[in-house]
N, C-alpha and C positions, 0 to 999 in steps of 0.2 A: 678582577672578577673572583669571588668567592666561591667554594668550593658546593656552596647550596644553591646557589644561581648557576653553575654549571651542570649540575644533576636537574636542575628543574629546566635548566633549556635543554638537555638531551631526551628528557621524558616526554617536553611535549614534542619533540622533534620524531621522536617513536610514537609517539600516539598515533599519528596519517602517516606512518612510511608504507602502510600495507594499502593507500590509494592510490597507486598510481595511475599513468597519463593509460594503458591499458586497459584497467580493470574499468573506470570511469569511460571508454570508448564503446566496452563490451555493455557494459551497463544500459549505456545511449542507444544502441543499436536492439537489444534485449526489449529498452522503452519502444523505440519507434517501430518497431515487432507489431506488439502488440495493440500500438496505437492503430495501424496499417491494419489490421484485423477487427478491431473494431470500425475502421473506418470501411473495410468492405461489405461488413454486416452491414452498416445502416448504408451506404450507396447503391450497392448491391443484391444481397441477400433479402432484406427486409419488400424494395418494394416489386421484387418478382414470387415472392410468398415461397421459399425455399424450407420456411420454418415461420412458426407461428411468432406472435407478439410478446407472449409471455418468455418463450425460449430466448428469445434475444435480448429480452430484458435481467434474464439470471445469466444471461452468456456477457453482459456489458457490465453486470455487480462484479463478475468474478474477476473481469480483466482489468478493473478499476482498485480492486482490493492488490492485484497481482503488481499492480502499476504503484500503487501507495505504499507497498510492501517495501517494494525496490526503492521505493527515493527515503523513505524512512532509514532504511536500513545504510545503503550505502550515502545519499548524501548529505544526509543529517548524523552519516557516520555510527546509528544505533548499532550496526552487525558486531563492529569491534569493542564494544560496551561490557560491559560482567553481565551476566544473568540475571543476577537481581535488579538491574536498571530496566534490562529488555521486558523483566515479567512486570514491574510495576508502570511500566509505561502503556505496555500493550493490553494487559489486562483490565484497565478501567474502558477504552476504548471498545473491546469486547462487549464488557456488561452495556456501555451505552448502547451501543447498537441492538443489544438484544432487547435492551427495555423497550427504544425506540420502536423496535417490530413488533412487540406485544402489546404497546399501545395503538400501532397501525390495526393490528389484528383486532383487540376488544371492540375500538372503536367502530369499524365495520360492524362486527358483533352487535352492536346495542345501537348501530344506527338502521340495520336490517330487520333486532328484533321491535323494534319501535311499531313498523311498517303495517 
């Protein structure tokens, strides 16, 4: 084995040494948190009217972002990435969602002012 094929098997070998069988446990548990909380919302909460529709509808965007955060990040492994990967990854996702709600938004707009 040659001296560059040993450095390149040790690098990718440090690349996942900061997942371990722990953090991916913590993770799991972290996931099923917050699945368990939305699951109470809708069994629960939702149909004794604790809180309105619309609340539970930005309380189910948040924990689904909170939720796509977490598997992005550790099991697609983006956390231990450079910066520059994490901002060009995340940041086009950003602008789409916004555009996406401005066309949710106009569209109401011009289908109310039609009326």
């Amino acid at each position: 084995m040659s001296a560059h094929e040993t450095t390149v098997s040790h690098e990718h070998h440090g690349e996942h040494a900061s997942m371990t069988k722990s953090l991916i446990w913590k993770v799991f548990f972290i996931l099923l948190g917050v699945t368990l909380v939305e699951f109470f919302i809708a069994l629960y909460a939702l149909p004794h009217h604790w809180f309105s529709q619309e609340i539970a509808n930005f309380v189910y965007i948040a924990l689904t972002i909170v939720k796509a955060a977490y598997i992005v990040a550790y099991f697609m492994h983006l956390k231990f990435e450079k910066v520059g990967l994490i901002i060009s990854v995340v940041l086009p996702i950003v602008f789409l969602v916004y555009f996406v709600a401005l066309m949710i938004i106009e569209g109401n707009y011009l289908l109310f002012a039609i009326k």
